[in-house]
N, C-alpha and C positions, 0 to 999 in steps of 0.2 A: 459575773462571767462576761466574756469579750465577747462582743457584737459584730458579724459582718451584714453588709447589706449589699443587696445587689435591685437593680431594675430591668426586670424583664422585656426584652424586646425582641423583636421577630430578626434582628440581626445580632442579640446574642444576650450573654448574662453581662451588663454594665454595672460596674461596682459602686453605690452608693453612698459617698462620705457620713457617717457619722461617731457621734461618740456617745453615744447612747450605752446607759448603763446597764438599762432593760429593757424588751420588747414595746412595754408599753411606751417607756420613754421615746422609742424610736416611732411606734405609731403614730405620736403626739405631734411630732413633726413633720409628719404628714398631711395632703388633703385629707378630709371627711373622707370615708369610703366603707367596705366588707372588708370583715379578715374571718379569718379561721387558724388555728395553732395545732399542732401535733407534734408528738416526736418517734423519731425511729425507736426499731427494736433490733434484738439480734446482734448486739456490737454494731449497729449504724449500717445495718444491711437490708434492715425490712421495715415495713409500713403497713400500718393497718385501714384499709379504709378511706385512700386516699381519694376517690372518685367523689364521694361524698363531701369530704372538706373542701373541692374544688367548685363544687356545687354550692355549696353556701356564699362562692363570690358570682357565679357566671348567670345563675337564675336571677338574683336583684337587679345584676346590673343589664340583663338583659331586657328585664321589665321595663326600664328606667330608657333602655334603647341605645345602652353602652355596648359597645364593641370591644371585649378584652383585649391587649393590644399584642397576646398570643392567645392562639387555639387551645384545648385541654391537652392533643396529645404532645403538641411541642412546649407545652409546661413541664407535663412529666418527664421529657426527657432533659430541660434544662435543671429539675428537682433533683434527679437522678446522678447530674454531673456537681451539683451543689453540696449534696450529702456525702459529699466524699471528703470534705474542709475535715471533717471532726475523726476520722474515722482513726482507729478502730474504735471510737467512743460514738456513745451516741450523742445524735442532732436534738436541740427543738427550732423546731422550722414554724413562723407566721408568713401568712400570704396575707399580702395586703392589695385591694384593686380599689384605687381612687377613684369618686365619682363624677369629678371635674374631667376627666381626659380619660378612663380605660385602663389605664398603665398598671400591673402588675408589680409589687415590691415584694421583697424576700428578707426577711432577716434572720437568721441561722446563730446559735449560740450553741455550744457546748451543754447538754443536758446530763443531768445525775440524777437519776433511777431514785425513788421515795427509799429510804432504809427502810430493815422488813420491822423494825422496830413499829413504826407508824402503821404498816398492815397488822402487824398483831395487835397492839395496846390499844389504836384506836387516835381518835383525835376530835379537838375542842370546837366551835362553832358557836359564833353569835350571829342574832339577828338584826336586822337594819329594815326600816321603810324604806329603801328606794327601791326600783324597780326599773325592767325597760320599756322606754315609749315604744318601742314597735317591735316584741319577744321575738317572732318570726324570723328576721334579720339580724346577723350579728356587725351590727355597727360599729365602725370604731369612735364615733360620738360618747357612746355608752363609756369609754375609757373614761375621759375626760369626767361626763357625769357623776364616776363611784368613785372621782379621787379620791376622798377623805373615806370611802368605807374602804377602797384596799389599804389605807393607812393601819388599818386594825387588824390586818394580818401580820402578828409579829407574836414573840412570845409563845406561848402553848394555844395562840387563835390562828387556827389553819386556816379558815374557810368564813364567810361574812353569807348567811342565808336571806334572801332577798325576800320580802313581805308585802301583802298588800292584804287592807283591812282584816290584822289578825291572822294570816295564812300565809304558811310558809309556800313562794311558787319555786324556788332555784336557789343555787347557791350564785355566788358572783362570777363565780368562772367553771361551775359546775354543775350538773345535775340532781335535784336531792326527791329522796325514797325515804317512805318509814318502813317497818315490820309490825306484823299485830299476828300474834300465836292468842289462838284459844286451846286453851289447856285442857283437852277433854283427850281422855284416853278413848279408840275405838277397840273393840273387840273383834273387829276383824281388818287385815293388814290392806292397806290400799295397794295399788299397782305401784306405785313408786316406791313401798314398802317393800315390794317383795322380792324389789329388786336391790335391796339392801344399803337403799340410802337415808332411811329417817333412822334415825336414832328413837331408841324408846324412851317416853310414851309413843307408840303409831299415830302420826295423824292422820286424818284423813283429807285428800282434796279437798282442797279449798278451807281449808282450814288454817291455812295460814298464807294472809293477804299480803300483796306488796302494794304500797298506796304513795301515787307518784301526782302531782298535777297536770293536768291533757294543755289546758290553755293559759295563756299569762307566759308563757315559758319558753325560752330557745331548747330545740328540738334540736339534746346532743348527739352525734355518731354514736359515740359508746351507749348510749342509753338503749337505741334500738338492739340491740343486740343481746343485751342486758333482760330487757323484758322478754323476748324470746328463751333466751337464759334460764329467767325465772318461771315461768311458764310449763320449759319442761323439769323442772327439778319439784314439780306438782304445786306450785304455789298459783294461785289466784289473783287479777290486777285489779286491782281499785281506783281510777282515775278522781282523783280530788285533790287539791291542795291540802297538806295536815294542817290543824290548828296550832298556832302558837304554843298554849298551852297546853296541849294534847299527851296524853302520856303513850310513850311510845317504848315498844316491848325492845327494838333495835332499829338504827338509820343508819343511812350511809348515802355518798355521794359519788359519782362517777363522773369522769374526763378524760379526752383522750391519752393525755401524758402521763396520769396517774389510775387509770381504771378503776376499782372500786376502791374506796376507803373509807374504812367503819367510823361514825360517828358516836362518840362515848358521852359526851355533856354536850348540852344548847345552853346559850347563857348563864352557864355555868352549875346548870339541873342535868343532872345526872339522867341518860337516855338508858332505861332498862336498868340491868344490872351493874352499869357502868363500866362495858368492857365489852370489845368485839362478840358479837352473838355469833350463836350458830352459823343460821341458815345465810345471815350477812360473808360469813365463810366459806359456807358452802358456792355462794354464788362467786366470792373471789375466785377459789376451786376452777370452775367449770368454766368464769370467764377467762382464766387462764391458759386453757384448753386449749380453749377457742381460739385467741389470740397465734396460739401456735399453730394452730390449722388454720388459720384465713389470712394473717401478715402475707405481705405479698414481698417477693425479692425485689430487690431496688433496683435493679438491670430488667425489672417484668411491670415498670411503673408504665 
Protein backbone atom coordinates (compact mmCIF):
# COMPACT_ATOMS: atom_id res chain seq x y z
CA UNK A 1 0.00 0.00 0.00
CA UNK A 2 1.30 3.59 -0.84
CA UNK A 3 2.83 5.63 1.74
CA UNK A 4 2.43 9.38 2.41
CA UNK A 5 4.44 11.23 4.95
CA UNK A 6 4.27 14.42 6.14
CA UNK A 7 6.31 16.57 9.23
CA UNK A 8 4.47 18.30 11.50
CA UNK A 9 5.20 21.93 12.15
CA UNK A 10 3.75 24.75 13.80
CA UNK A 11 3.68 26.46 10.26
CA UNK A 12 2.02 23.52 8.71
CA UNK A 13 1.74 19.86 7.33
CA UNK A 14 5.44 19.58 5.18
CA UNK A 15 5.32 16.51 3.07
CA UNK A 16 8.07 14.04 3.80
CA UNK A 17 9.84 12.27 0.77
CA UNK A 18 9.73 8.62 1.04
CA UNK A 19 9.39 5.35 -0.64
CA UNK A 20 8.73 3.31 2.05
CA UNK A 21 6.72 0.33 1.44
CA UNK A 22 5.51 0.11 5.04
CA UNK A 23 5.11 2.13 8.10
CA UNK A 24 7.74 0.32 9.62
CA UNK A 25 10.02 0.74 6.74
CA UNK A 26 9.30 4.50 7.04
CA UNK A 27 9.89 4.51 10.87
CA UNK A 28 13.28 2.97 10.22
CA UNK A 29 14.43 5.93 8.58
CA UNK A 30 13.80 7.82 11.02
CA UNK A 31 15.53 9.31 14.35
CA UNK A 32 15.01 6.91 17.45
CA UNK A 33 11.91 8.26 18.92
CA UNK A 34 7.73 7.28 20.27
CA UNK A 35 5.05 6.38 17.83
CA UNK A 36 1.79 5.11 18.24
CA UNK A 37 -0.43 3.70 15.15
CA UNK A 38 -4.35 3.74 14.72
CA UNK A 39 -6.79 3.70 12.10
CA UNK A 40 -10.07 5.49 11.29
CA UNK A 41 -13.54 4.08 11.34
CA UNK A 42 -16.64 4.97 9.77
CA UNK A 43 -15.47 5.34 5.92
CA UNK A 44 -12.32 7.49 7.36
CA UNK A 45 -14.57 9.88 9.34
CA UNK A 46 -13.89 8.73 13.04
CA UNK A 47 -11.31 7.74 15.44
CA UNK A 48 -11.24 6.03 18.48
CA UNK A 49 -9.29 7.27 21.31
CA UNK A 50 -7.11 9.44 19.83
CA UNK A 51 -6.14 11.63 23.11
CA UNK A 52 -4.60 8.50 24.31
CA UNK A 53 -2.42 7.65 21.32
CA UNK A 54 -1.14 11.09 21.55
CA UNK A 55 -0.15 10.55 24.83
CA UNK A 56 2.06 7.77 24.37
CA UNK A 57 4.42 10.33 22.37
CA UNK A 58 3.98 13.72 24.63
CA UNK A 59 4.33 12.00 28.19
CA UNK A 60 8.08 10.24 27.31
CA UNK A 61 9.22 12.95 25.47
CA UNK A 62 8.13 15.26 28.01
CA UNK A 63 9.99 13.31 30.68
CA UNK A 64 13.13 13.21 28.60
CA UNK A 65 12.43 17.47 28.55
CA UNK A 66 11.41 17.43 24.75
CA UNK A 67 9.25 20.03 23.55
CA UNK A 68 6.79 18.39 20.77
CA UNK A 69 7.32 20.72 17.94
CA UNK A 70 3.29 21.04 17.98
CA UNK A 71 0.82 21.31 20.72
CA UNK A 72 -1.92 18.36 21.22
CA UNK A 73 -4.64 20.50 19.93
CA UNK A 74 -3.00 21.75 16.72
CA UNK A 75 -2.04 18.11 15.96
CA UNK A 76 -5.43 17.08 16.00
CA UNK A 77 -6.54 19.68 13.79
CA UNK A 78 -3.41 18.96 11.35
CA UNK A 79 -4.75 14.82 11.77
CA UNK A 80 -7.99 16.05 10.93
CA UNK A 81 -6.85 17.74 7.63
CA UNK A 82 -4.55 14.66 6.84
CA UNK A 83 -7.42 11.95 7.17
CA UNK A 84 -9.00 13.35 4.31
CA UNK A 85 -5.92 11.72 1.59
CA UNK A 86 -7.78 8.30 1.75
CA UNK A 87 -11.31 9.26 2.12
CA UNK A 88 -13.97 7.78 1.62
CA UNK A 89 -11.68 4.64 2.68
CA UNK A 90 -10.12 4.36 5.65
CA UNK A 91 -6.70 5.76 7.13
CA UNK A 92 -3.95 3.98 9.15
CA UNK A 93 -2.28 6.91 10.52
CA UNK A 94 1.55 6.40 12.76
CA UNK A 95 2.65 9.43 14.66
CA UNK A 96 6.17 9.40 15.09
CA UNK A 97 8.04 12.22 17.62
CA UNK A 98 11.76 11.91 17.29
CA UNK A 99 13.85 12.29 20.25
CA UNK A 100 16.79 14.01 18.92
CA UNK A 101 14.85 17.52 18.00
CA UNK A 102 10.71 17.03 19.09
CA UNK A 103 9.55 17.03 15.54
CA UNK A 104 6.29 15.10 14.90
CA UNK A 105 6.17 12.63 11.69
CA UNK A 106 2.91 11.27 10.01
CA UNK A 107 2.72 8.49 7.83
CA UNK A 108 -0.81 7.84 6.50
CA UNK A 109 -1.46 4.66 4.19
CA UNK A 110 -4.73 3.33 2.90
CA UNK A 111 -6.11 0.68 5.48
CA UNK A 112 -8.49 -2.44 4.76
CA UNK A 113 -10.60 -3.52 7.55
CA UNK A 114 -9.56 -7.55 8.79
CA UNK A 115 -12.20 -9.74 6.62
CA UNK A 116 -14.85 -11.09 8.88
CA UNK A 117 -13.51 -14.46 7.87
CA UNK A 118 -10.41 -13.79 10.34
CA UNK A 119 -13.09 -12.65 13.31
CA UNK A 120 -15.08 -15.71 12.82
CA UNK A 121 -12.35 -18.62 12.14
CA UNK A 122 -9.85 -17.35 14.36
CA UNK A 123 -6.20 -16.98 13.74
CA UNK A 124 -2.48 -18.71 14.22
CA UNK A 125 0.19 -17.29 16.72
CA UNK A 126 3.72 -18.37 17.52
CA UNK A 127 5.90 -17.47 20.22
CA UNK A 128 9.30 -15.77 20.30
CA UNK A 129 11.93 -14.90 23.31
CA UNK A 130 12.14 -11.44 22.63
CA UNK A 131 10.66 -8.91 24.49
CA UNK A 132 10.76 -4.94 25.16
CA UNK A 133 13.60 -3.17 27.02
CA UNK A 134 11.37 -0.54 28.36
CA UNK A 135 7.32 -2.14 28.02
CA UNK A 136 5.99 1.17 29.31
CA UNK A 137 7.20 3.27 26.16
CA UNK A 138 6.42 2.39 22.65
CA UNK A 139 9.74 2.89 21.10
CA UNK A 140 10.54 2.88 17.74
CA UNK A 141 14.03 1.01 18.60
CA UNK A 142 11.85 -1.85 19.45
CA UNK A 143 11.00 -2.02 15.34
CA UNK A 144 14.41 -2.48 14.55
CA UNK A 145 14.96 -5.14 17.46
CA UNK A 146 11.86 -7.68 16.25
CA UNK A 147 13.06 -7.50 12.60
CA UNK A 148 13.38 -11.25 12.15
CA UNK A 149 10.30 -12.03 14.48
CA UNK A 150 7.96 -9.64 12.21
CA UNK A 151 9.59 -11.80 9.33
CA UNK A 152 7.31 -14.75 10.75
CA UNK A 153 4.15 -13.08 10.19
CA UNK A 154 3.26 -14.43 6.92
CA UNK A 155 1.32 -17.40 5.86
CA UNK A 156 -1.49 -18.58 8.40
CA UNK A 157 1.11 -16.75 11.29
CA UNK A 158 -0.92 -13.59 12.21
CA UNK A 159 0.53 -12.55 15.22
CA UNK A 160 4.54 -13.41 16.85
CA UNK A 161 3.57 -13.61 21.04
CA UNK A 162 6.46 -12.06 22.95
CA UNK A 163 7.85 -14.40 26.11
CA UNK A 164 9.90 -14.05 28.74
CA UNK A 165 11.05 -17.09 31.07
CA UNK A 166 8.22 -19.23 29.74
CA UNK A 167 5.33 -16.60 29.89
CA UNK A 168 3.46 -15.21 27.46
CA UNK A 169 3.66 -10.91 28.17
CA UNK A 170 2.13 -9.42 24.46
CA UNK A 171 1.87 -10.09 21.20
CA UNK A 172 4.41 -7.87 18.97
CA UNK A 173 2.09 -5.29 17.92
CA UNK A 174 -0.75 -6.40 20.31
CA UNK A 175 -2.19 -7.17 23.41
CA UNK A 176 -2.74 -10.88 24.35
CA UNK A 177 -5.59 -12.42 27.06
CA UNK A 178 -6.44 -16.03 27.79
CA UNK A 179 -10.07 -17.36 28.80
CA UNK A 180 -10.38 -20.14 31.65
CA UNK A 181 -14.43 -21.31 32.00
CA UNK A 182 -15.06 -23.70 34.87
CA UNK A 183 -17.64 -25.75 33.94
CA UNK A 184 -19.88 -25.97 36.91
CA UNK A 185 -23.43 -25.63 36.41
CA UNK A 186 -25.03 -23.18 39.20
CA UNK A 187 -28.53 -23.62 40.39
CA UNK A 188 -29.23 -20.42 40.63
CA UNK A 189 -29.03 -17.63 37.72
CA UNK A 190 -26.35 -14.85 38.32
CA UNK A 191 -27.30 -11.07 37.70
CA UNK A 192 -25.82 -11.27 34.29
CA UNK A 193 -27.92 -14.41 33.84
CA UNK A 194 -30.83 -12.95 34.28
CA UNK A 195 -30.33 -10.60 32.20
CA UNK A 196 -30.15 -13.00 29.34
CA UNK A 197 -26.69 -13.13 28.32
CA UNK A 198 -24.94 -16.45 29.47
CA UNK A 199 -25.93 -19.04 27.52
CA UNK A 200 -26.50 -22.49 29.48
CA UNK A 201 -24.80 -23.91 31.64
CA UNK A 202 -25.47 -20.36 34.04
CA UNK A 203 -22.38 -19.45 35.24
CA UNK A 204 -21.82 -17.70 37.97
CA UNK A 205 -19.41 -14.45 38.55
CA UNK A 206 -16.44 -15.08 38.43
CA UNK A 207 -16.46 -18.05 37.03
CA UNK A 208 -15.07 -17.24 34.16
CA UNK A 209 -11.51 -15.46 34.32
CA UNK A 210 -9.94 -13.20 31.77
CA UNK A 211 -5.94 -13.52 32.57
CA UNK A 212 -3.95 -10.79 30.73
CA UNK A 213 -0.31 -9.78 32.06
CA UNK A 214 -0.14 -6.22 34.43
CA UNK A 215 3.80 -5.65 33.87
CA UNK A 216 6.40 -6.61 31.33
CA UNK A 217 3.91 -5.11 28.69
CA UNK A 218 2.89 -1.92 26.65
CA UNK A 219 -0.39 -0.77 27.98
CA UNK A 220 -2.72 -0.79 24.75
CA UNK A 221 -5.59 1.77 24.18
CA UNK A 222 -7.90 -1.01 23.22
CA UNK A 223 -7.04 -3.03 26.06
CA UNK A 224 -8.36 -0.52 28.55
CA UNK A 225 -11.43 -0.64 27.37
CA UNK A 226 -11.54 -4.22 26.80
CA UNK A 227 -11.17 -4.94 30.42
CA UNK A 228 -13.94 -2.68 31.44
CA UNK A 229 -15.62 -4.56 28.62
CA UNK A 230 -15.09 -7.65 30.19
CA UNK A 231 -15.75 -6.77 33.59
CA UNK A 232 -19.19 -5.90 32.96
CA UNK A 233 -20.17 -8.96 30.72
CA UNK A 234 -19.49 -10.68 34.49
CA UNK A 235 -16.23 -12.11 33.96
CA UNK A 236 -13.48 -11.82 36.45
CA UNK A 237 -9.55 -10.27 35.84
CA UNK A 238 -6.70 -12.21 36.64
CA UNK A 239 -3.47 -10.10 36.08
CA UNK A 240 -0.54 -12.64 35.29
CA UNK A 241 1.21 -13.51 32.28
CA UNK A 242 -0.21 -17.30 30.85
CA UNK A 243 2.31 -19.97 30.74
CA UNK A 244 3.76 -21.06 27.69
CA UNK A 245 2.32 -24.32 27.97
CA UNK A 246 -0.71 -23.48 29.79
CA UNK A 247 -3.87 -25.01 28.34
CA UNK A 248 -6.22 -22.33 27.62
CA UNK A 249 -10.01 -22.74 27.29
CA UNK A 250 -9.97 -19.52 24.51
CA UNK A 251 -7.36 -16.40 23.74
CA UNK A 252 -7.27 -13.69 21.86
CA UNK A 253 -5.49 -10.37 21.14
CA UNK A 254 -6.42 -6.70 20.71
CA UNK A 255 -5.14 -3.44 18.72
CA UNK A 256 -6.13 -0.50 17.80
CA UNK A 257 -6.69 -1.21 13.97
CA UNK A 258 -7.84 -4.65 14.46
CA UNK A 259 -9.76 -4.79 18.09
CA UNK A 260 -10.19 -8.18 19.20
CA UNK A 261 -9.13 -11.15 17.32
CA UNK A 262 -9.81 -14.82 18.41
CA UNK A 263 -6.67 -16.77 18.78
CA UNK A 264 -7.32 -20.57 17.55
CA UNK A 265 -3.63 -22.31 17.72
CA UNK A 266 -0.02 -21.06 19.60
CA UNK A 267 2.70 -22.83 18.02
CA UNK A 268 0.74 -24.76 16.25
CA UNK A 269 -1.38 -26.43 19.63
CA UNK A 270 -4.69 -26.06 19.23
CA UNK A 271 -6.05 -23.15 21.96
CA UNK A 272 -9.48 -24.85 23.31
CA UNK A 273 -11.62 -26.28 21.00
CA UNK A 274 -9.87 -24.77 18.19
CA UNK A 275 -12.18 -22.17 16.96
CA UNK A 276 -13.49 -18.76 18.06
CA UNK A 277 -15.07 -19.31 21.71
CA UNK A 278 -17.92 -17.82 23.15
CA UNK A 279 -17.32 -15.36 25.41
CA UNK A 280 -14.07 -14.34 23.14
CA UNK A 281 -17.32 -13.30 20.90
CA UNK A 282 -19.25 -12.11 23.16
CA UNK A 283 -16.61 -9.49 24.04
CA UNK A 284 -16.07 -8.71 20.21
CA UNK A 285 -19.94 -8.10 20.49
CA UNK A 286 -19.83 -5.42 23.09
CA UNK A 287 -16.47 -4.09 21.98
CA UNK A 288 -18.12 -3.37 18.87
CA UNK A 289 -20.80 -1.28 20.73
CA UNK A 290 -18.49 0.44 22.17
CA UNK A 291 -16.53 1.49 19.47
CA UNK A 292 -19.83 3.04 17.97
CA UNK A 293 -20.63 4.93 20.89
CA UNK A 294 -17.14 6.46 21.78
CA UNK A 295 -15.29 6.93 17.87
CA UNK A 296 -15.25 10.56 17.86
CA UNK A 297 -16.01 12.60 14.40
CA UNK A 298 -12.96 13.66 12.63
CA UNK A 299 -14.15 17.44 12.55
CA UNK A 300 -14.52 16.86 16.73
CA UNK A 301 -10.56 15.63 16.91
Amino acid sequence: MSIVAFKITKAGNLPHPTQSKSLDEMTRGLQHGFYTTFSTLAGGTKVLGLHAHIQRLYVPALELGLVPSVDESTLRLRLAELAKINLPHESRIRLILTKDDGIIYVGIQPFAPLPDSVYQNGVHAVTSGVSRSDPRIKGTDFIAKSAAQRKLVKGDVFEVLLTHNGKILEGMTSNFYVIARRSVATTKQSPVASRGLLRSPSLALNDVKLITARSGILLGVTRRAVLRLARGEGMSIEYRPPNVGEEFDEAFLTSSSRGIVPIVSIDGNPVGEGKAGEWTKRLMKVYQEYVERKAEEVGNW
